[in-house]
N, C-alpha and C positions, 0 to 999 in steps of 0.2 A: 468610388465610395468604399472604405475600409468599412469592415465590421469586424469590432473588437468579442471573439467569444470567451466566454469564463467558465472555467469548472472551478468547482469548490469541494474537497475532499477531507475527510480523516476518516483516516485506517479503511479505505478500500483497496486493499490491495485486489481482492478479486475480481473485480469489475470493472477499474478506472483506466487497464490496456485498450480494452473494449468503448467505454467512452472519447477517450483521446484519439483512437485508431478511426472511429466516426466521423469525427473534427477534421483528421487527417485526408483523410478519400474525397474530402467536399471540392470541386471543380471550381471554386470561383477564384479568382488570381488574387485577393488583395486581402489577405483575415489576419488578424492578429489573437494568438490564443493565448489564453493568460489560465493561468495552475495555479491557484491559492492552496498548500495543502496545511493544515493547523496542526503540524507537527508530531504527523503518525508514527504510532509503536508498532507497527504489524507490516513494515517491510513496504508500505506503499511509496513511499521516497524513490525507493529502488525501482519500483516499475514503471515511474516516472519516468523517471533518469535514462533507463532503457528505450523506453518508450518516443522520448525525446529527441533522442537520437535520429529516427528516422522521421522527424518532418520535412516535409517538402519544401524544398528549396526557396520558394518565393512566400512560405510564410514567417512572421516573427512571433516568436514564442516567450513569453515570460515564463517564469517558475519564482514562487518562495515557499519554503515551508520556515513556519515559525507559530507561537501560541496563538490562538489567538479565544474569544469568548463563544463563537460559535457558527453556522454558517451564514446568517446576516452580518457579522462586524466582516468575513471574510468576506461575501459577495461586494460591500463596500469597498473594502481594500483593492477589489479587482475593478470593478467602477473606477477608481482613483486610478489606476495605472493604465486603463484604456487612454488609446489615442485614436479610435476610428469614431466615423459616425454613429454609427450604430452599434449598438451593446446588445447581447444575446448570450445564451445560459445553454449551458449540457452538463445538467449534474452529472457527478460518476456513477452514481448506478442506471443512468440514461444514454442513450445512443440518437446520433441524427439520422433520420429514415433513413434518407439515401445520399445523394453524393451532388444532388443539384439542389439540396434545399435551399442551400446563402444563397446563391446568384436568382433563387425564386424570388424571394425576400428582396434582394436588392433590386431587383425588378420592380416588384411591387412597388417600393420605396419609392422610387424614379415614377414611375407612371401616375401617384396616388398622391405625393407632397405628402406623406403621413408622416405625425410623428409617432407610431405604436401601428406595427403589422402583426396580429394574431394569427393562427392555423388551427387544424384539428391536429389530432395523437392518438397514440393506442396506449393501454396500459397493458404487460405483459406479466405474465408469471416471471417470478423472482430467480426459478431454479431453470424453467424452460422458457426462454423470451420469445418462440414461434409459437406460444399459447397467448393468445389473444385473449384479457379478461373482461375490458373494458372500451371501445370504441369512442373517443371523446371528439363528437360534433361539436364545435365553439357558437355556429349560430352568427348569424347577422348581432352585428353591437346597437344597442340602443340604449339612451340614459335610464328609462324608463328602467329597461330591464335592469340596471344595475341596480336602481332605488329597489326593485325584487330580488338579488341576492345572485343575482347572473353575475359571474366571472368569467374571461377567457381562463383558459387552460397556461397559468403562468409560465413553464418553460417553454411552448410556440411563442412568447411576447418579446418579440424584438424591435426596441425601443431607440428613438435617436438618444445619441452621449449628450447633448445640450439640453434637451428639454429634460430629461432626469436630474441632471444638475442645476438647473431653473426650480424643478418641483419638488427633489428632495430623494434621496436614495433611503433604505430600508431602515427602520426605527429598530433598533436593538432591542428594546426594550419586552417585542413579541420573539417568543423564541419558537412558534411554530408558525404563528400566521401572520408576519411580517411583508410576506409577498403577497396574504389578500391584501392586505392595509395600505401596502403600497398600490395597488389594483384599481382599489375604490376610490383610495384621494386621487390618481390619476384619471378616472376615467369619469370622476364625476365636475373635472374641469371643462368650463366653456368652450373653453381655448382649445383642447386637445382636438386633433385630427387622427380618427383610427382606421384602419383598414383592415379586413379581414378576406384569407387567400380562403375561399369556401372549397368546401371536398379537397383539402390539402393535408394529409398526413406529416408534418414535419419530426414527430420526435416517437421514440419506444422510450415508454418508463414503465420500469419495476415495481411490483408490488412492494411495498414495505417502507417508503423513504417517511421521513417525517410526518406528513399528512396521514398514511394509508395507515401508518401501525397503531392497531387496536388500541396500545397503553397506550397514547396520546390522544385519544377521542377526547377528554374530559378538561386537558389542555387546553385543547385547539378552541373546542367549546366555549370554553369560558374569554379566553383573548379574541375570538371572532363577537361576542356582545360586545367585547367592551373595545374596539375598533368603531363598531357600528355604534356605539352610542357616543364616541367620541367625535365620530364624521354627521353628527346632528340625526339622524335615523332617531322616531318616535317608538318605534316597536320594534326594539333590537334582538328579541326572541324571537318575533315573526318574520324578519328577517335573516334570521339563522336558518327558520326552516323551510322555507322560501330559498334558501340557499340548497338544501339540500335536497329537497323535490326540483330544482334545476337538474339532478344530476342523477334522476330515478331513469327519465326515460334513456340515459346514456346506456344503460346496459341493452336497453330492448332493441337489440342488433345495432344502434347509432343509429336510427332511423330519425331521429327527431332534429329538428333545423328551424327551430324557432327565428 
């Protein structure tokens, strides 16, 4: 089973060695890793290119940098140039835990018939990533809970390449909360088979990426109602906040495992 992973960047130059070098260490024999970068001014090309260099021998590496509208048209573009079964995500300011997570995941995959394997994560300080801020337990999946504003933790969601292309890859159109939207319409299908690896750390993210940063609260806000009233939801504010009490007790040490 190949798994196709994507990073999507502009202008990290500080932190996307540290992502790719992640990708790199991972043990499992068969990943395709794909570099969308949208055509960075701050030298991140260059640390690519470096960077690139030393992959390991039995994996295949894509690279483009070129314009593009932002990092959903990019996340699609990497979607399209997959060739494994499975699709999986390491933003650049993010790292894969450790060095056996794919061959967990692919495990999981084989044993469960899923199509969509979640995990837990940790969210780290931006400047110190051994500062643990945030513990995120994903919880047993249930429809129910989604109709309540439960999401897994989008970068753990490692999804098969045919059923995304059956359901539909990320809507442009949201420019911060494309990956709930794509979440919800996936998880609220009949059809879907999800699995989740319980007490499995699979990813460190950085405080500040799109979601975390303060000036986009009011964003995110406003495109997460109008998702939710688009995907038939009656009470698309209750469900915003329903969303966000999901994610209170994540700070109270991770103890919570709904």
């Amino acid at each position: 089973m190949r798994v196709s992973i994507i990073t999507v960047c502009y202008n990290r130059a500080s932190t996307i060695d540290q992502s790719i070098r992640s990708v790199f260490k991972q043990d499992y024999p068969d990943i395709e890793y794909i570099i969308v970068d949208g055509n960075s001014s701050d030298g991140t090309q260059n640390v690519i290119e470096r960077a690139i260099k030393g992959a390991p021998r039995n994996f295949v590496v894509k690279y483009v940098s070129e314009r593009d509208s932002g990092m959903y048209e990019a996340l699609n573009k990497g979607v399209a140039m997959a060739t494994g079964e499975v699709v999986a995500l390491c933003h650049s300011d993010d790292t894969i835990f450790d060095n056996h997570v794919v061959a967990d995941y692919v495990k999981c995959f084989e044993e469960t018939g899923a199509d969509m394997v979640y995990a837990d994560g940790l969210f780290v300080d931006a400047d110190d990533p051994s500062k643990v801020i945030r513990h995120w337990i994903g919880g047993n999946y249930s429809k129910w809970k989604v109709r309540h504003g439960w999401l897994p933790l989008h970068p753990t969601c490692y999804i098969k390449r045919d059923f995304m292309q059956k359901a539909g890859l990320y809507d442009t159109k949201y420019k911060i909360a494309a990956d709930s939207e794509l979440l919800v319409r996936y998880l609220k299908m009949d059809t879907i088979k999800v699995s989740y690896m319980k007490r499995r750390n699979t990813v460190l993210m950085r405080m500040g990426g799109l979601s975390t940063d303060n000036t986009k609260r009011k964003m995110m806000w406003d495109e997460d109602i109008d998702l939710y009233t688009r995907h038939g939801f009656k009470l698309p504010t209750l469900m915003k906040m329903e969303k966000i009490m999901w994610k209170i007790p994540q700070f109270i040490l991770g103890l919570f495992n709904a």
